[in-house]
C-alpha positions in Angstrom: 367.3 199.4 96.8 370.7 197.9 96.6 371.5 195.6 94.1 368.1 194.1 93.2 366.4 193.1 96.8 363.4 191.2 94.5 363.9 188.4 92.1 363.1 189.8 88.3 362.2 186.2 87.1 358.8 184.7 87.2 359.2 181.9 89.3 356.5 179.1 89.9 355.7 177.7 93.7 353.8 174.8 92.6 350.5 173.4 93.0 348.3 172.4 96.1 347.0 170.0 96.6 349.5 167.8 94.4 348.3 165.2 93.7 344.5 166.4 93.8 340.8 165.6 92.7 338.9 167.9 91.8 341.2 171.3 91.9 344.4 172.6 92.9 345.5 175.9 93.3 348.9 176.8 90.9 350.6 179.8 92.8 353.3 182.0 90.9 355.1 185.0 91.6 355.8 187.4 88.8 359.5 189.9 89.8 358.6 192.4 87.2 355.5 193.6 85.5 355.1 191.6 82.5 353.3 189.6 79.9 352.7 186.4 81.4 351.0 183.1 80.0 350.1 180.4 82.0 349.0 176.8 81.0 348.9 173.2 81.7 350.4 171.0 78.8 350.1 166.7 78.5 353.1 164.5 79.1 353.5 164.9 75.2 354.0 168.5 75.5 350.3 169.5 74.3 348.5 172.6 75.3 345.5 171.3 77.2 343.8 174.0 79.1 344.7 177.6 78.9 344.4 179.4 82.7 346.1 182.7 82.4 347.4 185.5 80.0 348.0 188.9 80.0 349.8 191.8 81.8 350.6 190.9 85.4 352.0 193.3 88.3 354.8 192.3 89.8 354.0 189.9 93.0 352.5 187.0 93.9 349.9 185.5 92.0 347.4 182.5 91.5 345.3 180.5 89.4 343.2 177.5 89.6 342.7 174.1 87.3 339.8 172.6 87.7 341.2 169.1 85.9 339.3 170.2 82.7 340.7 171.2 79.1 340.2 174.2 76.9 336.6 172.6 75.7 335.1 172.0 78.9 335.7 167.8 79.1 337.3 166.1 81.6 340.4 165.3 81.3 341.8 161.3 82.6 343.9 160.2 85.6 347.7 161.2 84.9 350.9 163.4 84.9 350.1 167.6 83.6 352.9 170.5 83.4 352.0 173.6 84.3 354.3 176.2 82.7 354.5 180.1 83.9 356.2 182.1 81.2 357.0 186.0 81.4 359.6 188.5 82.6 361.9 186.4 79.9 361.9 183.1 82.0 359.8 179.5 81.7 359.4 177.7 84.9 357.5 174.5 85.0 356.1 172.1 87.6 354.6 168.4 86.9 351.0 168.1 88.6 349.3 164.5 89.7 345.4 165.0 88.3 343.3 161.4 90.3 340.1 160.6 89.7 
């Protein structure tokens, strides 16, 4: 290959639905094996639920969020982030959780 045909960044589609009640699928593509984390994080910037961390292969990748946080409560109406970092990049997207 030429000149690098595939991205090397993590880069992160989004989420569908968006907005959504009671899950939405987060999809993510990784351009390089690497140590990913993935979470979803309040409008103050707070770690709420942990979804994914580890080794990844390069490619394309998802994860689900049920509208739950790290201790298994339900979490209110309102604005999330969900943030992909790995392959030395961040990339976040806002999420609309409705009940």
């Amino acid at each position: 290959a030429v000149g690098g045909d595939l991205p090397t960044k993590t880069t992160l589609f989004g989420n569908a639905p968006n907005p959504f009640n009671p899950m939405t699928e987060i999809k993510f593509r990784v351009g390089v094996d690497s140590q990913v984390t993935l979470g979803v994080y309040d409008v103050k910037g707070r770690l709420v639920r942990h979804l994914d961390q580890g080794t990844l292969a390069a490619g394309d990748h998802s994860a689900f969020w049920n509208g739950l946080d790290n201790s298994g409560r339900t979490l209110p109406s309102g604005t999330y982030f969900c943030r992909v970092e790995g392959a030395g990049s961040s990339k976040s997207v806002k999420m609309m959780l409705v009940r």
